[in-house]
ZANU-260671 format. One record per atom (N, C-alpha, C): residue number from 1; x, y, z. Coordinates in Angstrom, 3 decimals. Layout:
<pts>
(pt NUM; (X; Y; Z)),
...
</pts>
This chain:
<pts>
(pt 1; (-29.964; -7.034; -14.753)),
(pt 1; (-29.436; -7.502; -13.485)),
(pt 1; (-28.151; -8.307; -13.672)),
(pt 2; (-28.058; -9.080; -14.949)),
(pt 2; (-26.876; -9.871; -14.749)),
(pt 2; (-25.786; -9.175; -15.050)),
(pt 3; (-25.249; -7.950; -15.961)),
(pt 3; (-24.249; -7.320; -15.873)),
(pt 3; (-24.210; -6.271; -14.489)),
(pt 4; (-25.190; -6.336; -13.822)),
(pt 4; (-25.109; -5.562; -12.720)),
(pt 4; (-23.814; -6.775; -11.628)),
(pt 5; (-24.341; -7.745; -11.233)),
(pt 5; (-23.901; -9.246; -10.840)),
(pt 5; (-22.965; -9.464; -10.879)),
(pt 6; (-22.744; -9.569; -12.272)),
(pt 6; (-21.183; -9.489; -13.128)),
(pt 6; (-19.848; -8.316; -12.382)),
(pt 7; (-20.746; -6.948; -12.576)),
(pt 7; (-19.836; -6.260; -11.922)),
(pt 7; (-19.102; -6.237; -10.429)),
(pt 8; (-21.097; -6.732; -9.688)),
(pt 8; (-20.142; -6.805; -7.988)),
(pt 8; (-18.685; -7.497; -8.352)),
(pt 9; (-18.979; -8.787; -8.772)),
(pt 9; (-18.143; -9.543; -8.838)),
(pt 9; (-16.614; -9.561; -9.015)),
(pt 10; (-17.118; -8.493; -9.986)),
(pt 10; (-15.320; -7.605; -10.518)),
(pt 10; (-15.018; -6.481; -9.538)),
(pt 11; (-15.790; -5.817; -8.330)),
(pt 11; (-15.308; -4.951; -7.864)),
(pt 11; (-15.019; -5.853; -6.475)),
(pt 12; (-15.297; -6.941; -6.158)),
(pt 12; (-15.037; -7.928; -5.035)),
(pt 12; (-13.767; -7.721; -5.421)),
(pt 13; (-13.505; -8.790; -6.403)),
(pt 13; (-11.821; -9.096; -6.972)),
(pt 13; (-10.899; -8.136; -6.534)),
(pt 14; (-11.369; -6.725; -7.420)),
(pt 14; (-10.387; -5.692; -7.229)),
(pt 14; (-10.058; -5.287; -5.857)),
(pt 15; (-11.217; -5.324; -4.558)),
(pt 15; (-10.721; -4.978; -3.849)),
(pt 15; (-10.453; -5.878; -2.640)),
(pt 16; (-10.750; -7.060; -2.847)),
(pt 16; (-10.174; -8.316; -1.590)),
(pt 16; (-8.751; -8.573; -2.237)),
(pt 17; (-9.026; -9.429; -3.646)),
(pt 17; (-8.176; -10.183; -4.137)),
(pt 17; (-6.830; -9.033; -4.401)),
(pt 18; (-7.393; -8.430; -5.188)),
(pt 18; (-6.102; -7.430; -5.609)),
(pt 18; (-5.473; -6.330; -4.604)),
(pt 19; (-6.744; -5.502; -3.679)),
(pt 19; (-6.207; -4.543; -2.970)),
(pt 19; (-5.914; -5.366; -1.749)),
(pt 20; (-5.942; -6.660; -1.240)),
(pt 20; (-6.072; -7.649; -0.138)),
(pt 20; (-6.800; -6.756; 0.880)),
(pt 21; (-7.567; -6.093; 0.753)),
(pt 21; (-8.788; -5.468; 1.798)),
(pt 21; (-9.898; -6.266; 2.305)),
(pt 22; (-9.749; -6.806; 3.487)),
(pt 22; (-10.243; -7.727; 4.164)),
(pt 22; (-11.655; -7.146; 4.637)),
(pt 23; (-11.436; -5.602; 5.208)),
(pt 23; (-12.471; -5.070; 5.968)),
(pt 23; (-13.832; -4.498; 4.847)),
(pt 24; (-13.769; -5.012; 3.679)),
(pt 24; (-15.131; -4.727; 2.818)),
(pt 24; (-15.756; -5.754; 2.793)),
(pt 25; (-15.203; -6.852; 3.320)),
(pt 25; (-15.810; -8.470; 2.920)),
(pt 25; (-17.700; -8.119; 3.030)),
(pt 26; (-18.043; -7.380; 4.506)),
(pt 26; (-19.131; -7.333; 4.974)),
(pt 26; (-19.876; -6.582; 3.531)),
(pt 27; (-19.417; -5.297; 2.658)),
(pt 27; (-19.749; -4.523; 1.899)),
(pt 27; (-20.244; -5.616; 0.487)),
(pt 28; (-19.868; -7.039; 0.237)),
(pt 28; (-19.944; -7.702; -0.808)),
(pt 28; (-20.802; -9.043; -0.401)),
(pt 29; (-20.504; -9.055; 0.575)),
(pt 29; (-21.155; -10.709; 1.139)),
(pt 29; (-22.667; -10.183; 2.138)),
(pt 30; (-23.454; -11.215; 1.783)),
(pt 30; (-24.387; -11.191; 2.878)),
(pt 30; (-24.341; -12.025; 4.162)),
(pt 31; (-24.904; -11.195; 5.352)),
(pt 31; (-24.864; -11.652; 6.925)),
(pt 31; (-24.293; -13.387; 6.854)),
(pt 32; (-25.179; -14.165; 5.972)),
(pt 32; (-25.652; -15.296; 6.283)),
(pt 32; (-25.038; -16.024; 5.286)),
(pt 33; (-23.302; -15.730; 4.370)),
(pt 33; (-23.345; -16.145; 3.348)),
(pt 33; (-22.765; -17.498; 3.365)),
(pt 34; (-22.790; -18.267; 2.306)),
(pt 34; (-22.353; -19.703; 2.167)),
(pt 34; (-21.293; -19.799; 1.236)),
(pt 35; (-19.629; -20.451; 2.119)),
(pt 35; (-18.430; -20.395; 0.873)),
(pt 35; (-18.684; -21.915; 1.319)),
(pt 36; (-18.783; -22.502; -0.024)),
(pt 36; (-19.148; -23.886; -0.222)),
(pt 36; (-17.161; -24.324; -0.501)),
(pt 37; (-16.303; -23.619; -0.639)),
(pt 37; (-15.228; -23.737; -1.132)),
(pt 37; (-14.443; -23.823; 0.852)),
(pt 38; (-14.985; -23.647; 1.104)),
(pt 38; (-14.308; -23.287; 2.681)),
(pt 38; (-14.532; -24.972; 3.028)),
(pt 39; (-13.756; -25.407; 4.872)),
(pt 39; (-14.071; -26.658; 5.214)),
(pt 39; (-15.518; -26.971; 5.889)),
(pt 40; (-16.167; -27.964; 5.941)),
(pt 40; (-17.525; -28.315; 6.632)),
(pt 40; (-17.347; -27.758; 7.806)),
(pt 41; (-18.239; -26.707; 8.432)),
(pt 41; (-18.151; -26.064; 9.338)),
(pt 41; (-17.346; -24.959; 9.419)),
(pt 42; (-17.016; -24.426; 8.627)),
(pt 42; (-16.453; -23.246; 8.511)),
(pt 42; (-16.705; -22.319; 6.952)),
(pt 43; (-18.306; -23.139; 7.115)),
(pt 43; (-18.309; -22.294; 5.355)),
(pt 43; (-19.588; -21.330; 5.377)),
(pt 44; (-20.062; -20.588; 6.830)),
(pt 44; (-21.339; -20.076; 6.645)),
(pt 44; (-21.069; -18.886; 7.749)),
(pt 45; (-21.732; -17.933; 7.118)),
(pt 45; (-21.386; -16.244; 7.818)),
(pt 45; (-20.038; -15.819; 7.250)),
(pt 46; (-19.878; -14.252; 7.519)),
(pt 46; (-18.794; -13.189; 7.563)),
(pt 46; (-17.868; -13.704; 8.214)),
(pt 47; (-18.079; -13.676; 9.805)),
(pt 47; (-16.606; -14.270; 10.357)),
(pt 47; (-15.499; -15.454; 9.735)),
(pt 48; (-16.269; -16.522; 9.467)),
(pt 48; (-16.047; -17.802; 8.791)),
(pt 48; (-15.375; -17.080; 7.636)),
(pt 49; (-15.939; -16.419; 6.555)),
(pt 49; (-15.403; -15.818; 5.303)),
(pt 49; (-14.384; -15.072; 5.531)),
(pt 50; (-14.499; -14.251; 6.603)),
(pt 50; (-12.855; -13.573; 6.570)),
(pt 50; (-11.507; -14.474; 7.216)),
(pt 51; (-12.110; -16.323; 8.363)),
(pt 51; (-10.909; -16.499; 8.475)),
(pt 51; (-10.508; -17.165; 7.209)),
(pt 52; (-11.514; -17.620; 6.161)),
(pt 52; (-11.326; -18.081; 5.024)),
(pt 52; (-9.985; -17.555; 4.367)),
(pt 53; (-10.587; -15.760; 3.969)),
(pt 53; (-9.678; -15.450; 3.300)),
(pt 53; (-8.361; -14.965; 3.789)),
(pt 54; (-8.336; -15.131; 5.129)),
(pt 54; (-7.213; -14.781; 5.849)),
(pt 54; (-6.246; -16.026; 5.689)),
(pt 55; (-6.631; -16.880; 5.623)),
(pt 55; (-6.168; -18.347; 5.238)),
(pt 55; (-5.642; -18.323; 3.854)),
(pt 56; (-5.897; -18.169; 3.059)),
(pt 56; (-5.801; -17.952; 1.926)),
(pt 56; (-4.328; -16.907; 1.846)),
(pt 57; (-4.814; -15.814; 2.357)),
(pt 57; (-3.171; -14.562; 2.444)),
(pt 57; (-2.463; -15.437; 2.469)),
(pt 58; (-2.312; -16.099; 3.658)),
(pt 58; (-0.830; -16.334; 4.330)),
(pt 58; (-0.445; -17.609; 3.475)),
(pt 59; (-1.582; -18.469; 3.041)),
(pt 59; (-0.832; -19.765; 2.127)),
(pt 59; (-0.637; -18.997; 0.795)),
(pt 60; (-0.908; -18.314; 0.212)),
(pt 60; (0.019; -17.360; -0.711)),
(pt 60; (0.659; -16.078; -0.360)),
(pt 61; (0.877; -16.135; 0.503)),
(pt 61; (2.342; -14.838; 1.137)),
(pt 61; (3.270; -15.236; 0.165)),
(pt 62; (3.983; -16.123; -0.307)),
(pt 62; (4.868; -16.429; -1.249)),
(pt 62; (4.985; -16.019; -1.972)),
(pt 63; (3.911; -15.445; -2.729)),
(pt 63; (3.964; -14.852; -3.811)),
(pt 63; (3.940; -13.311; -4.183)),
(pt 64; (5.094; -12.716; -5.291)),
(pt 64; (5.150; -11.265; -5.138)),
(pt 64; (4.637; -10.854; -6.691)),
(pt 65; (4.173; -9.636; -6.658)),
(pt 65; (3.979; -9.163; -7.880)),
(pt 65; (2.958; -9.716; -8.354)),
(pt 66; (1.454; -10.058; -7.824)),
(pt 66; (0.592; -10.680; -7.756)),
(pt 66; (-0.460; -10.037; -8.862)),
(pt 67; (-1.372; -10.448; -9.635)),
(pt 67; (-2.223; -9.715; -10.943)),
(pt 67; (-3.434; -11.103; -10.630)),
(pt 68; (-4.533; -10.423; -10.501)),
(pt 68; (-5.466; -11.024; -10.922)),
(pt 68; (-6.677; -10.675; -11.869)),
(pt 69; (-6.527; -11.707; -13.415)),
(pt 69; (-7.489; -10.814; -14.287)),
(pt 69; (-8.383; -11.495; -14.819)),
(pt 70; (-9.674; -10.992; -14.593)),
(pt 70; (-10.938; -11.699; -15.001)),
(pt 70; (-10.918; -12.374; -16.755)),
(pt 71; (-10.974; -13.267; -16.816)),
(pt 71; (-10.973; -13.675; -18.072)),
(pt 71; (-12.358; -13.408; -18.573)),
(pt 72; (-13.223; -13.827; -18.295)),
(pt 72; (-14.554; -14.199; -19.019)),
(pt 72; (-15.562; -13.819; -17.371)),
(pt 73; (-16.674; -13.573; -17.884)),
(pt 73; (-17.928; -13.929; -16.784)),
(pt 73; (-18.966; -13.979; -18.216)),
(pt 74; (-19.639; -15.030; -17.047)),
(pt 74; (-21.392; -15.861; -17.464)),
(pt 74; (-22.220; -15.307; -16.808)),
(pt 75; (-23.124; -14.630; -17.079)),
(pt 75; (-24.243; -13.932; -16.095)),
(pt 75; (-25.160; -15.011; -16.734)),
(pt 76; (-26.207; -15.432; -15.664)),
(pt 76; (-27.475; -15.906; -15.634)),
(pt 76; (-28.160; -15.828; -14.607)),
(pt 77; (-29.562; -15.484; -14.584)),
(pt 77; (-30.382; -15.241; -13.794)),
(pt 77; (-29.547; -14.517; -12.184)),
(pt 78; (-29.293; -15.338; -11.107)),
(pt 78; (-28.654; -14.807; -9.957)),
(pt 78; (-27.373; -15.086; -9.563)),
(pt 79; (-26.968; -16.524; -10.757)),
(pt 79; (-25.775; -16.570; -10.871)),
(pt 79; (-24.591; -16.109; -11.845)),
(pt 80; (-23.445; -16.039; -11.128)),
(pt 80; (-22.079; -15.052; -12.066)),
(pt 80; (-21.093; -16.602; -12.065)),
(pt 81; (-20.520; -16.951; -13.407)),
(pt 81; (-19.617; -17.735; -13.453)),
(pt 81; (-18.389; -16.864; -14.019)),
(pt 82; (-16.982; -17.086; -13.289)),
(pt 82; (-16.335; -15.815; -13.469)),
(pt 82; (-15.041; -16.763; -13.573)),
(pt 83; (-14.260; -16.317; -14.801)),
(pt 83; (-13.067; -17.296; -14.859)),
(pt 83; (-11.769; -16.312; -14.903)),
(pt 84; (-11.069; -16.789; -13.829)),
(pt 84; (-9.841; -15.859; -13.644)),
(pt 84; (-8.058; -16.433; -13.314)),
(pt 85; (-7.563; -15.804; -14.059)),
(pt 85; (-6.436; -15.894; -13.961)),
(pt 85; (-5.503; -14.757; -12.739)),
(pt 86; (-4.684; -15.965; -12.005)),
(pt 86; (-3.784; -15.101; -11.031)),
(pt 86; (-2.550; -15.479; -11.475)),
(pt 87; (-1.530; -14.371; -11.418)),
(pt 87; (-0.026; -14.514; -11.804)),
(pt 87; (0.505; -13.892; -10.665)),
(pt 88; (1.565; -14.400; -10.539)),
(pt 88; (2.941; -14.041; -9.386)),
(pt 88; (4.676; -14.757; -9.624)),
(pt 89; (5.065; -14.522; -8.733)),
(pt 89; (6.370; -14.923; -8.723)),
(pt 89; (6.614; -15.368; -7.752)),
(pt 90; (6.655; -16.668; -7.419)),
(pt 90; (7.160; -17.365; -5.941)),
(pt 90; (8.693; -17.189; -5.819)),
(pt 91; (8.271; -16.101; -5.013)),
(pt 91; (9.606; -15.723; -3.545)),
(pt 91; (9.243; -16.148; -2.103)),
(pt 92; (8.520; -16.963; -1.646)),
(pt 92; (8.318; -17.495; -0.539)),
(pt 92; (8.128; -19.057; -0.450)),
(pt 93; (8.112; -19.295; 0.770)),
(pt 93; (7.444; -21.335; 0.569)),
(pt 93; (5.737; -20.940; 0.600)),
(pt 94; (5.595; -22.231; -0.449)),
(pt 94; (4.380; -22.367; -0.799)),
(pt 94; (4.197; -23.523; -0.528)),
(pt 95; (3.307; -24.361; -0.212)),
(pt 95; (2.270; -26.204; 0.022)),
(pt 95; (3.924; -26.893; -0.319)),
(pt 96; (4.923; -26.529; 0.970)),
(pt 96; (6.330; -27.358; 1.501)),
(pt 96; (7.188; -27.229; 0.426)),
(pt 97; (6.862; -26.393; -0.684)),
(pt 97; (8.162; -26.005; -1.863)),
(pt 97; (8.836; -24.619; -1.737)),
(pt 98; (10.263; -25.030; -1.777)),
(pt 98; (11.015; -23.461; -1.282)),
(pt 98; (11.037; -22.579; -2.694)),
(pt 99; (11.168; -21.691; -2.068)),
(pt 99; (10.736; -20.060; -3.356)),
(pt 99; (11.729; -20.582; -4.893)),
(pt 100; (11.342; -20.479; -5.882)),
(pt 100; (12.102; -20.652; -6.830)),
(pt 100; (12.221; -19.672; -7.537)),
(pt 101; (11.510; -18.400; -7.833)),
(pt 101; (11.919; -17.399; -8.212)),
(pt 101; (11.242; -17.375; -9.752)),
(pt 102; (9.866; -18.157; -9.741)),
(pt 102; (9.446; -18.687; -10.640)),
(pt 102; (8.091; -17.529; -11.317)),
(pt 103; (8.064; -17.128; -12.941)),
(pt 103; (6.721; -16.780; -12.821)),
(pt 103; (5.644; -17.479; -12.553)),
(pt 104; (4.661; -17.399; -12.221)),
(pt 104; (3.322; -18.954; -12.130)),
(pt 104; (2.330; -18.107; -12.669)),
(pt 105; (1.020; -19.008; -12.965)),
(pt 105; (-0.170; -18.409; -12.928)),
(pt 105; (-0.920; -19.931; -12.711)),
(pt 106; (-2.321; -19.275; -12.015)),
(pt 106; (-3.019; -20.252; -11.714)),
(pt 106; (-4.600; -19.571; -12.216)),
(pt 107; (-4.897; -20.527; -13.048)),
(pt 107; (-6.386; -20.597; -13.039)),
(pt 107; (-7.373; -20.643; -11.878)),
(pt 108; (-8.506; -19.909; -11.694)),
(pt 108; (-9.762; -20.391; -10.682)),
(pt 108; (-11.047; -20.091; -11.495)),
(pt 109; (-12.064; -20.947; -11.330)),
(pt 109; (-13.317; -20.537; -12.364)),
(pt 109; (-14.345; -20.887; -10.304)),
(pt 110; (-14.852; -19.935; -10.484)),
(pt 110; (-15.799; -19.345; -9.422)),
(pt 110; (-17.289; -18.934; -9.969)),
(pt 111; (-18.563; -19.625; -8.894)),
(pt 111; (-19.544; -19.984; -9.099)),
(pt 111; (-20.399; -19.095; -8.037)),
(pt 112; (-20.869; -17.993; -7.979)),
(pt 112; (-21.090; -17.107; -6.992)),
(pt 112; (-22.970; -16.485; -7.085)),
(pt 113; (-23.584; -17.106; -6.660)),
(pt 113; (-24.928; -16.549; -6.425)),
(pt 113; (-25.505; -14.940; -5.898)),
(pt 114; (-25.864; -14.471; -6.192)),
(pt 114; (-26.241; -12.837; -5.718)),
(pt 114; (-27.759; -12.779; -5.184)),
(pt 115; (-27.914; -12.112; -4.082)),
(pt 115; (-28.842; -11.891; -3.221)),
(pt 115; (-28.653; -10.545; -2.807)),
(pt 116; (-29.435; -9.718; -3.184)),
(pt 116; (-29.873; -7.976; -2.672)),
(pt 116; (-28.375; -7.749; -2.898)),
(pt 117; (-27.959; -7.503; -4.282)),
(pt 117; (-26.894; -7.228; -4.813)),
(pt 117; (-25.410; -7.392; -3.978)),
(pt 118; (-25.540; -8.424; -3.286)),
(pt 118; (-24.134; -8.884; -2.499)),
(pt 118; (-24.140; -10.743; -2.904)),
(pt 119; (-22.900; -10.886; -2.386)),
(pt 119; (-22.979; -12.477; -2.838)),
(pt 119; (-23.326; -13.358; -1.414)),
(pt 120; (-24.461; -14.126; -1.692)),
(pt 120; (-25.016; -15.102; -0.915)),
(pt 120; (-24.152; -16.419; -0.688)),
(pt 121; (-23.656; -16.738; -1.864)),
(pt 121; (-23.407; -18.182; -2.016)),
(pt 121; (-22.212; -18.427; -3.387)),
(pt 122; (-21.130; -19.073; -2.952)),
(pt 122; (-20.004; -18.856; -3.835)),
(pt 122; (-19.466; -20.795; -4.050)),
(pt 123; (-18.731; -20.993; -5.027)),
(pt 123; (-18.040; -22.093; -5.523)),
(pt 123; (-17.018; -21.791; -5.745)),
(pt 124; (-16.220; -22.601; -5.761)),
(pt 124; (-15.013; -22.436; -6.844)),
(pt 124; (-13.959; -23.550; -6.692)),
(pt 125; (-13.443; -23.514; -7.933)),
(pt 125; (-12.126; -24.713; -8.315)),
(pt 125; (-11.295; -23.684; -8.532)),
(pt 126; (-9.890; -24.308; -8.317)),
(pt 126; (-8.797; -23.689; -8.546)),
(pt 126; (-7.976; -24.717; -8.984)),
(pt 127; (-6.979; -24.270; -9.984)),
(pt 127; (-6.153; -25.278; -10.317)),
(pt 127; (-4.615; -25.187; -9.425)),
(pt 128; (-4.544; -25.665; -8.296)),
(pt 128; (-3.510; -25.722; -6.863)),
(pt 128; (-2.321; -26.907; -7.764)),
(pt 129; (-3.012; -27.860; -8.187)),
(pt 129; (-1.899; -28.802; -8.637)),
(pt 129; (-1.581; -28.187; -9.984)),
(pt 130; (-2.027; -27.519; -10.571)),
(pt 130; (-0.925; -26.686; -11.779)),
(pt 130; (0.052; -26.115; -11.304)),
(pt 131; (-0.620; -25.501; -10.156)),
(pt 131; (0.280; -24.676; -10.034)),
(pt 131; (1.590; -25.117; -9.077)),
(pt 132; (1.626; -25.791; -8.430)),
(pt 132; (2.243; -26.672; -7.954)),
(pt 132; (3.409; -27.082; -8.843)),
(pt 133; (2.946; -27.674; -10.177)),
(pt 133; (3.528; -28.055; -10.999)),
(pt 133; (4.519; -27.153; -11.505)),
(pt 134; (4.069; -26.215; -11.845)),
(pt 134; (4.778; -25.004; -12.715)),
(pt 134; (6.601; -24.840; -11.130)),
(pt 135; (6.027; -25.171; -10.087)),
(pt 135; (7.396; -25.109; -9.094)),
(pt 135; (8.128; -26.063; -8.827)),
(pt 136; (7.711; -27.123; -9.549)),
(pt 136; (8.411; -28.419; -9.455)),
(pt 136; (9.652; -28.383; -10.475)),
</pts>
C-alpha cells in the first residue's frame, strides 16, 4: 500500500502542480478533505481546495519555465512524506518584488494522509522566505 500512496502522490504533482489541471482535484482528493496548509475556515472540502489552489496559480503567475521534482517520498502506514523541489524564473511580481529575471527554486516537504486511495488530509511547509531571498 505505501508505494501505491507514494504514487497517487506523484501523479497529483504531475497533473495539478505541473500540468496546472485544476479539474482532477475531485479525481485525487476526497469529498470531505482537510488542507491543514489552507486559512482556518477555508481548509475542508473540494471547493475550499480548488480556491486554495487557484490562489496559489495566480501568487505564482510570475513564474515561467516552472519544474517540479519529487526529491524523496516516506511511505508509512497511510501517510506519504514527499519532499519536492520547484524551479522557475521570475518574470512577473511576486509577494511586492518586481520580476528580476532570476532562476529560483523553492523547497516544499508535504505531509499527506490517504483514504480509499485519494488524499484525505495534507500538510505542508514551504520555504516562501528562501525564496524570497534568492529575489532580493
Amino acid at each position: 500500500m505505501t508505494a501505491e500512496n507514494k504514487r497517487i502522490l506523484a501523479e497529483f504533482v504531475q497533473a495539478v502542480w505541473i500540468e496546472r489541471d485544476l479539474d482532477v482535484l475531485d479525481a485525487f482528493w476526497t469529498v470531505d478533505c482537510v488542507n491543514h496548509a489552507a486559512r482556518p475556515g477555508e481548509e475542508i472540502g473540494l471547493a475550499a481546495l480548488r480556491r486554495y489552489h487557484e490562489a496559489l496559480a495566480t501568487d505564482f503567475a510570475g513564474f515561467e519555465a516552472v519544474t517540479v521534482n519529487i526529491i524523496q517520498q516516506v511511505a508509512e502506514a497511510d501517510l506519504v512524506v514527499t519532499h519536492l523541489i520547484t524551479n522557475g524564473i521570475h518574470r512577473g511580481a511576486f509577494s511586492g518584488l518586481a520580476p528580476t529575471g532570476r532562476a529560483v527554486h523553492m523547497r516544499t516537504i508535504r505531509i499527506d494522509r490517504i483514504a480509499h486511495r485519494k488524499i484525505a488530509e495534507h500538510w505542508s511547509l514551504a520555504d516562501v522566505p528562501g525564496l524570497q531571498a534568492q529575489l532580493r
